[in-house]
MIFI-318531 format. One record per residue (C-alpha): residue number from 1; x, y, z; chain. Coordinates in pm, whole numbers, plus 50000, padded with zeros to 5 digits. Each point is the difference from the previous one (the first is absolute). Example, Ala and Ser with C-alpha at 12.3 -4.5 7.8 and 13.67 -1.06 7.14 Angstrom:
   seq      xx      yy      zz   mol
     1   51230   49550   50780     A
     2   50137   50344   49934     A
END
This chain:
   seq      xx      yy      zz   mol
     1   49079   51757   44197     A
     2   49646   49921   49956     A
     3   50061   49623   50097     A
     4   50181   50075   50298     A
     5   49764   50236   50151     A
     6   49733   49747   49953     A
     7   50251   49740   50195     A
     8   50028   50180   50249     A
     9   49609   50088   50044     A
    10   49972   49633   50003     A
    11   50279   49916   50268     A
    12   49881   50259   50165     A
    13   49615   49857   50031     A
    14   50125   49660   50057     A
    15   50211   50161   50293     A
    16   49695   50099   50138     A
    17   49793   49697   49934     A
    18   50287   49797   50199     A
    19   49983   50219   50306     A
    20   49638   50007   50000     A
    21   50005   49622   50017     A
    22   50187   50005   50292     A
    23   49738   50145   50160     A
    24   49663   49738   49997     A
    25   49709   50116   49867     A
    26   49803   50242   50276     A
    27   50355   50085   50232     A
    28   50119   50307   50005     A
    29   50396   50099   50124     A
    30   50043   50273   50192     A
    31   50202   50115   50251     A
    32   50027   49914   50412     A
    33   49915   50352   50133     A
    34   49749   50057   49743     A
    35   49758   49674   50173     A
    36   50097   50007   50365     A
    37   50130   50237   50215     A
    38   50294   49892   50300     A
    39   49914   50135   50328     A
    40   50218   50031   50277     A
    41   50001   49771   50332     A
    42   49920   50162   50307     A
    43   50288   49893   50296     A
    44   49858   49813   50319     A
    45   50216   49956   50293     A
    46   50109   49654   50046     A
    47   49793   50029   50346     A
    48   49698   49997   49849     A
    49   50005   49711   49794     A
    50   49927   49788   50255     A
    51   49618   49984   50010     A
    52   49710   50049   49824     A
    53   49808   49803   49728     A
    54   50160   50231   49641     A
    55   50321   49834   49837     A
    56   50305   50268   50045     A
    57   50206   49946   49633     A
    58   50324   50109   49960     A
    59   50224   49932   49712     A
    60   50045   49628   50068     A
    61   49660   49975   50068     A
    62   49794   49965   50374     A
    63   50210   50113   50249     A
    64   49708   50024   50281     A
    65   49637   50123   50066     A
    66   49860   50308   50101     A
    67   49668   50109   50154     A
    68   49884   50203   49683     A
    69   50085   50029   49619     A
    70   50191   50230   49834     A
    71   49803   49937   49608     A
    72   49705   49743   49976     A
    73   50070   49733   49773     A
    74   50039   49907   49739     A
    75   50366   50151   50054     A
    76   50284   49847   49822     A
    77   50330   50078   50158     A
    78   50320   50082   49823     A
    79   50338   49950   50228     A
    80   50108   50366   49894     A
    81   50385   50001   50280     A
    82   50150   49642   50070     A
    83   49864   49716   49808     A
    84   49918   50253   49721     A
    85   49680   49874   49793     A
    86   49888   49706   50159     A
    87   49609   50005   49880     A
    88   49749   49905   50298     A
    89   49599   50003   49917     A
    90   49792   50082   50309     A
    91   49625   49904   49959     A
    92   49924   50214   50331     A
    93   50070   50277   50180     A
    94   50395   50079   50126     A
    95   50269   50196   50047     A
    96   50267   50078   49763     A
    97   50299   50109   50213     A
    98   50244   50278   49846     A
    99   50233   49754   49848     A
   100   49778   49913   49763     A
   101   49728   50135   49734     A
   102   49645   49926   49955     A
   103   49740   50001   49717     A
   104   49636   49985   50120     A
   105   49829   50169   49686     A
   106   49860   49766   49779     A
   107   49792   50184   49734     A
   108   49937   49738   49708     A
   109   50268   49766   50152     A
   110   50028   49686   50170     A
   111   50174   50071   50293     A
   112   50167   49577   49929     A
   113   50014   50079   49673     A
   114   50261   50302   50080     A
   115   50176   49815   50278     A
   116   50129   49709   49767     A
   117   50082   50278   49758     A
   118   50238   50158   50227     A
   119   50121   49667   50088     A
   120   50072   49962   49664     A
   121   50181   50307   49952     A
   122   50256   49948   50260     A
   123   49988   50366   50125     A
   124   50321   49930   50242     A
   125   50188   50002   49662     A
   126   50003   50412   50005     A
   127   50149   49992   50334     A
   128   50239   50288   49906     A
   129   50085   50076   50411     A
   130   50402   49927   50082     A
   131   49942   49934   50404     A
   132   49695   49867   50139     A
   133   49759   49848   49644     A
   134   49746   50217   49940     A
   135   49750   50108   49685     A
   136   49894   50308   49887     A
   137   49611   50029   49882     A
   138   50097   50252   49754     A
   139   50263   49721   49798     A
   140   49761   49738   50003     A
   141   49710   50216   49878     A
   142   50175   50033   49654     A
   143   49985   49605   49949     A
   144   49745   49806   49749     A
   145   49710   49886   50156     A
   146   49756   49759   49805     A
   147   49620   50041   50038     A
   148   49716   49792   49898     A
   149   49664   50009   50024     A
   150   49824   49988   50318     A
   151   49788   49657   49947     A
   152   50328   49855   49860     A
   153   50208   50165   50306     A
   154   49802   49725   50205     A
   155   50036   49712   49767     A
   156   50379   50072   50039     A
   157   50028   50047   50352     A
   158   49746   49658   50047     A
   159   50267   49820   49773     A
   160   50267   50115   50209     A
   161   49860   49955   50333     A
   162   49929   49633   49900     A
   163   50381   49935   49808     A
   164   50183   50155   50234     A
   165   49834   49909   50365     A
   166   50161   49606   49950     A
   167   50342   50166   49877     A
   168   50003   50227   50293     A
   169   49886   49755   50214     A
   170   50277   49765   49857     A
   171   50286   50292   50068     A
   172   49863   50067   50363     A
   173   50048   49584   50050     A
   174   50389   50061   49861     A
   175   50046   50245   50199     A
   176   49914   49859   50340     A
   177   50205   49708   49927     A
   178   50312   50301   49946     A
   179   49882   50141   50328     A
   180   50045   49619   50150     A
   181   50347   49937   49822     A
   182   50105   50365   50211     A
   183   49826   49869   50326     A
   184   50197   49656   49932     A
   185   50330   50183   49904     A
   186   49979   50202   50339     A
   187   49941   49734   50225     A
   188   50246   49803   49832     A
   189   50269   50238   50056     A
   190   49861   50121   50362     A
   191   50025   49620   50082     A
   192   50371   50017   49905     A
   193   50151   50280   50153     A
   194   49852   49874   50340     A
   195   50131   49662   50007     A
   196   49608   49789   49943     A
   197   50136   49885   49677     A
   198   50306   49835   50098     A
   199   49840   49937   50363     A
   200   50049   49623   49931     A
   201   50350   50009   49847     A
   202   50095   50176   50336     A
   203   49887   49704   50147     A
   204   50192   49753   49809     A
   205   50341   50211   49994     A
   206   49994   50122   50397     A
   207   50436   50001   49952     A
   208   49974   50259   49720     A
   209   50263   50317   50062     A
   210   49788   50244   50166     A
   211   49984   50344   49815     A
   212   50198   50174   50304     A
   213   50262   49812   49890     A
   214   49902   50116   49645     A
   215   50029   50320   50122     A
   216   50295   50010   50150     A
   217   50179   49875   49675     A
   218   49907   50265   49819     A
   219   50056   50255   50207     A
   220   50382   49872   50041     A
   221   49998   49961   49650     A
   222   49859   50351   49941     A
   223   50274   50145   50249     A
   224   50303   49823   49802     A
   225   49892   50110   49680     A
   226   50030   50360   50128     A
   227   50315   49904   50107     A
   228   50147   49910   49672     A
   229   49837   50304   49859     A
   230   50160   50240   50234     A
   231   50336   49843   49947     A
   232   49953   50038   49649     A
   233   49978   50355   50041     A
   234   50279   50068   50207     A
   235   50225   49776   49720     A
   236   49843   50156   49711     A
   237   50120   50372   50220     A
   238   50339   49831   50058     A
   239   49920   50033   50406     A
   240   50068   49776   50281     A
   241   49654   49975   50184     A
   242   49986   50227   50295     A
   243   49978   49833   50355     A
   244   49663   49849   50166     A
   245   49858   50063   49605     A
   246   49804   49692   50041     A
   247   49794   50171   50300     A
   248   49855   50269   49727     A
   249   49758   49664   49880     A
   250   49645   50061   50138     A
   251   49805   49713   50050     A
   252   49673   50014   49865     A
   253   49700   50039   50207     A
   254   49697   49744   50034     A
   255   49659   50139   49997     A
   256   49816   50044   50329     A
   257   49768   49657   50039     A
   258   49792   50102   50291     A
   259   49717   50074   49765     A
   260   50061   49706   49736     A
   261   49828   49680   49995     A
   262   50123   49653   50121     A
   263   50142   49793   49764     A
   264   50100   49598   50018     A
   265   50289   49889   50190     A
   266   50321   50060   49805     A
   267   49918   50312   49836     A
   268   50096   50348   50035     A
   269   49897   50342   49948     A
   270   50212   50186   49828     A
   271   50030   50319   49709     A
   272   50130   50044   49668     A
   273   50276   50240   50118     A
   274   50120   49792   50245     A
   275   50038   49711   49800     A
   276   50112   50164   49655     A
   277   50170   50247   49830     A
   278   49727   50271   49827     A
   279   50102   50191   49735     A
   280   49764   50301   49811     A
   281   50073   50074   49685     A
   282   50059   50235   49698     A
   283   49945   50128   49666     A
   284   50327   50104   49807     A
   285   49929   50289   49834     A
   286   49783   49985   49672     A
   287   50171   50332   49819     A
   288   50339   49743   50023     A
   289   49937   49772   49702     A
   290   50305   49832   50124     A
   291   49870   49868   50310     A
   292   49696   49825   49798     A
   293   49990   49702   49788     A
   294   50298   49776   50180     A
   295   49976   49663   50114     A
   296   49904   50055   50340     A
   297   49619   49909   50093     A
   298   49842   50292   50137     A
   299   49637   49968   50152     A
   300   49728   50278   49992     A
   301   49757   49930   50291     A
   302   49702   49944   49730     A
   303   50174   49671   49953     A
   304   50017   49903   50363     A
   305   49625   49813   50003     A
   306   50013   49720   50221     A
   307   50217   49755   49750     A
   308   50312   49894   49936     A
   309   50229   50237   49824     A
   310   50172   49838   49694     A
   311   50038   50279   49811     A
   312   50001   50391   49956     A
   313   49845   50262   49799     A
   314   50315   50209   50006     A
   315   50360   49922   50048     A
   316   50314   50248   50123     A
   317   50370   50047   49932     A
   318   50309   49952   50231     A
   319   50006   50337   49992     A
   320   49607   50077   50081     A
   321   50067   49782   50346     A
   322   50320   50170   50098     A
   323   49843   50350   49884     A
   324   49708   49914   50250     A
   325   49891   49897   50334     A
   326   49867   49678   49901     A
   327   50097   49656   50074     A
   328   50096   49712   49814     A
   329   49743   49781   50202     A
   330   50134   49600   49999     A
   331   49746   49767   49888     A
   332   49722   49853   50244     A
   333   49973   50371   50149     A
   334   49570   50104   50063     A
   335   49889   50318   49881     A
   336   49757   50197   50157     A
   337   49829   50319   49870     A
   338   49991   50275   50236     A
   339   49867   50216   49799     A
   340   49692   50026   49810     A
   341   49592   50079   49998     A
   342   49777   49716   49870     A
   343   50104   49661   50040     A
   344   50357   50074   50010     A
   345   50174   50071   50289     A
   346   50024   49693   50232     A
   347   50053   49732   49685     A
   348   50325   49830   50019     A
   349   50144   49736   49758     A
   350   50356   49784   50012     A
   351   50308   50065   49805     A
   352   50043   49693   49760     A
   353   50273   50206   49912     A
   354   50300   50224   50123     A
   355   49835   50362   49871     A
   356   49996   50360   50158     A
   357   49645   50179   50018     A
   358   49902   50344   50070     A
   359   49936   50208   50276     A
   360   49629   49990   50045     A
   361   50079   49588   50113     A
   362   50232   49830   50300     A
   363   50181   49689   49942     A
   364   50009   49785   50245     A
   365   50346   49737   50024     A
   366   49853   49736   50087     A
   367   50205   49748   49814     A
   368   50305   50138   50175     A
   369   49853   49769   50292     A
   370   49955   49633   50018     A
   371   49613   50095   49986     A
   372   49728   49927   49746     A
   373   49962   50323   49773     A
   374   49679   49846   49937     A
   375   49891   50023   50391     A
   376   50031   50328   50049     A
   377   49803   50077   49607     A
   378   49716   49778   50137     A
   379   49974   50178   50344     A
   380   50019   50341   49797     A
   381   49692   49875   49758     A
   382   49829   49900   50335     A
   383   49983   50312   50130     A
   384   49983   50234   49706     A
   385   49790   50200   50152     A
   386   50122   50082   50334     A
   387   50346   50087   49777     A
   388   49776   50242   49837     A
   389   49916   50187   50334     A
   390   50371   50070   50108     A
   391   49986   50295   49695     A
   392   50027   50285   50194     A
   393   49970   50378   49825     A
   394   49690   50175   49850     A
   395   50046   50014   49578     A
   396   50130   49695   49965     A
   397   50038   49745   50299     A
   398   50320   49874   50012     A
   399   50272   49798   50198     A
   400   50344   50027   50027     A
   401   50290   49815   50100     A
   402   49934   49997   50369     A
   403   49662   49888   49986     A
   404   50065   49693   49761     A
   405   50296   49907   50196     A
   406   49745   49952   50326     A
   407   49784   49827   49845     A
   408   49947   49674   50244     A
   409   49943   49627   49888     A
   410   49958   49652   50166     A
   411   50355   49857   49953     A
   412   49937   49622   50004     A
   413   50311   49706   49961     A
   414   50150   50016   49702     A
   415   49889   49596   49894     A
   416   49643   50117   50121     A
   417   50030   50274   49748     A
   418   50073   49741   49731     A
   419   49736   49823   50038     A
   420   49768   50286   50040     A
   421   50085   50159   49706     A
   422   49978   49669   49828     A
   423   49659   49930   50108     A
   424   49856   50402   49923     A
   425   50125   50005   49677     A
   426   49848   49681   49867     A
   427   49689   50145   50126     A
   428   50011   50336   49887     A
   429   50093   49872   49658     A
   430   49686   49821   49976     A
   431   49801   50313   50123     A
   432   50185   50206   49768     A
   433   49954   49738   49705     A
   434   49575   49986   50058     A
   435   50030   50372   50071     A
   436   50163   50063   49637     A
   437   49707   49750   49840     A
   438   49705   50209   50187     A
   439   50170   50334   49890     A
   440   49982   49854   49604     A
   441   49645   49887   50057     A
   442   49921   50335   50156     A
   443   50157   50166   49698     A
   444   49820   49802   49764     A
   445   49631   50073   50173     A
   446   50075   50345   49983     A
   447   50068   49980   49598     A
   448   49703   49802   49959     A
   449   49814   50267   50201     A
   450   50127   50294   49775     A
   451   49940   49794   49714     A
   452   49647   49943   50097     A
   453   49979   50389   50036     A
   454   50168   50094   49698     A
   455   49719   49743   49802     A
   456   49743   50199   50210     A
   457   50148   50390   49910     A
   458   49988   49856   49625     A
   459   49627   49920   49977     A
   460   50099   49655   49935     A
   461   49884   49856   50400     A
   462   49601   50068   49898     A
   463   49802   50048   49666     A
   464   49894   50363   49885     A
   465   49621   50072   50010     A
   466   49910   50254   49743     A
   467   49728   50102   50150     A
   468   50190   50119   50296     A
   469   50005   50384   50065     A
   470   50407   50068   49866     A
   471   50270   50125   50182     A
   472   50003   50290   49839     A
   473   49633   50144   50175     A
   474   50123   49890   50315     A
   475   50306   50232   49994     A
   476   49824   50263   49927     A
   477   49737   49945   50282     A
   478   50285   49991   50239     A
   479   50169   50300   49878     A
   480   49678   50217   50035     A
   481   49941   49884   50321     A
   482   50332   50057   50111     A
   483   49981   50380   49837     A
   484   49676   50069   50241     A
   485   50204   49825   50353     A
   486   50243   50270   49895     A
   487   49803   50293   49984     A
   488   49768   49922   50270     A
   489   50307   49936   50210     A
   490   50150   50364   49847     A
   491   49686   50167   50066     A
   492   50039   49892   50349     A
   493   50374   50128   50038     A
   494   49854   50390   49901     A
   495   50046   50217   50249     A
   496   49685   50160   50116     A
   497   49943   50351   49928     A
   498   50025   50281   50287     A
   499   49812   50253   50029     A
   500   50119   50367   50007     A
   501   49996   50188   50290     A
   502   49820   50275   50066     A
   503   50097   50331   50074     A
END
């Protein structure tokens, strides 16, 4: 017994001898809300960041200047609703607006010694929120936050400033080029769906079937396909089709092109319902095990993200399709979101596959027509965002049916289209193929910059002075003077005594 208990007095010791080496020699650990205190952003209508010579921050950072400060700096800024903790240090005075928090008390602290702290510390990890991203003070106070002495706060911080100013620099170079590659992508595409990239082709092929004709193919097409249907129906009825049946057909209707742009010679405008067959989908229902885990491709509209679609996250059963109002959609089909906050709604991607999808998405039959599946994807990715903008509703913006099947689009001859499409997507998959390299390099700065802050939150960036006041005094001078802020500002809440009346 007596051997054991002195084991364990020595496992225990060297347990503690480990964990104090963690910590360097002089550093302290405490916690967040014990050494800085979050205050709250103060809102500023949008009006009156126009002017004025103080930075306005929000939670992305300046977003405008106002004619007097909110806190004089140093401020650091913490995006508190949105982009939930970015870290922005403010030398001067500004205004932290109400999506954010600020920290301008500094007691024993250097203010860029704290900021690259909280960089560190990646405070939008605690985001907890389940709508818009937001933080909560109160969870982030509990965290660990290392503190060092004062002289060796600014050794760190100098280190830092001078290791990480080329690496930022070096990620702020990547990152305009990414800004470029979207500039180039745009003007790629926008060149495209008007006709300037193929502008010479035109030239050189002035016999080419105009898209009227185009048009008027698959609109006869489109009409005879009903046809079939409807006799289909009357068979599988055992009926004899009812006279003048074929007058029951309505013929779809163009969009008004008063207010739509010129295009070349030989194109048309036209809209997605006019030209195909849109179909919303379903979800069979999840208590029916039966219906899930078939054969059939079923697509959720997380998978719908501008790509080809070779493949599905879920599948269905004969039985989950006929059980359902969703379609068995024939390969070369685009899907569209119609549904969705963020990024979502508006992304569309092409069937590489026959596959049903749910209800939240329209697919579009595209490959039903003698058109390019991949024309009407590309003029979809073009304008993303004025897809977005057709959501109507409050809670969630959404489209429906209706609204996907007006959707207009430049309708140009189908061997123009070829070569179009040709053309765009050699180019895009060069963009995309530089894009993926600058998103690794990207990725890898950012390690390297955590790394470098990780050797700094160690003590291993700087040597330990031993002469340097420790950690340890420092707490406690910023705990004492935070216990006499809080009864001066206590003493100042009191209400004031009245006097008694007299009789």
């Amino acid at each position: 017994m007596k051997v054991v208990m002195q084991t364990n007095e020595w496992t225990a010791k060297k347990l503690k001898e480990v964990r104090r080496a963690q910590i360097p020699r002089g550093w302290s650990k405490s916690t967040l809300g014990a050494v800085l205190r979050f205050n709250y952003g103060k809102g500023l209508p949008e009006d009156s960041r126009q002017a004025g010579q103080f930075p306005v921050y929000g939670s992305n950072g300046p977003v405008g200047f106002h004619d007097e400060p909110l806190v004089n700096g140093p401020c650091i800024v913490i995006g508190r609703k949105g982009t939930v903790g970015a870290v922005h240090l403010e030398r001067g005075p500004c205004w932290p607006i109400d999506t954010t928090y600020f920290i301008n008390d500094f007691t024993a602290l250097d203010p860029r010694f704290v900021s690259y702290q909280l960089d560190h510390l990646r405070l939008g990890r605690f985001d907890k929120s389940t709508a818009i991203p937001g933080i909560s003070r109160n969870d982030v106070y509990t965290k660990d936050f290392l503190l060092c002495p004062l002289a060796e706060q600014e050794r760190v911080a100098d280190a830092l400033d001078e290791l990480l100013s080329d690496l930022d620099a070096g990620v702020a170079a990547l990152q305009r080029v990414r800004d470029k590659l979207k500039l180039y992508r745009a003007s790629v595409l926008k060149a495209a769906v008007e006709g300037a990239l193929t502008a010479e082709w035109r030239a050189q092929h002035p016999d080419t079937e105009p898209a009227s004709e185009l048009l008027k193919r698959i609109l006869t097409e489109r009409r005879h396909r009903w046809e079939d249907d409807q006799v289909a129906k009357f068979k599988a009825k055992d009926q004899e089709p009812p006279k003048n049946w074929k007058a029951r057909y309505k013929e779809p209707v163009g969009p008004n092109t008063n207010d739509l742009p010129l295009l070349p010679d030989a194109w048309e405008w036209s809209s997605l319902g006019k030209c195909f067959q849109v179909e919303v989908g379903a979800t069979p229902s999840r208590a029916e095990k039966k219906y899930w885990g078939g054969t059939i491709p079923w697509v959720a509209s997380g998978e719908v993200q501008f790509c080809r679609i070779h493949e599905t996250r879920e599948k269905i059963t004969e039985e989950g399709l006929n059980n359902s109002s969703t379609r068995l959609n024939p390969a070369g089909s685009v899907i569209l979101n119609m549904i969705g906050e963020g990024k979502t709604r508006g992304k569309a991607g092409v069937l590489e596959i026959a596959a049903c999808n749910n209800q939240n998405c329209a697919a579009i039959w595209v490959s039903s027509t003698p058109m390019q599946p991949a024309w009407i994807y590309l003029w979809l990715l073009y304008r993303y965002e004025q897809t977005r903008e057709l959501g109507s509703g409050n809670n969630q913006p959404a489209m429906n049916k209706t609204i996907v099947e007006d959707i207009v689009f430049p309708l140009p001859p189908l061997a123009e289209q070829d070569v179009i499409v040709e053309v765009l997507e050699d180019q895009l998959s060069v963009v995309d193929h530089v894009e993926t390299e600058l998103i690794a390099k990207l990725t890898t700065a950012r390690g390297l910059r955590q790394a470098i802050l990780r050797h700094a939150f160690t003590g291993q960036l700087v040597p330990q002075d031993p002469s340097d006041e420790p950690a340890s005094e420092l707490l406690k001078r910023i705990a004492t003077e935070r216990e006499a802020r809080e009864r001066q500002t206590a003493s100042m809440k009191k209400p004031r005594k009245t006097k008694a009346k007299s009789n």
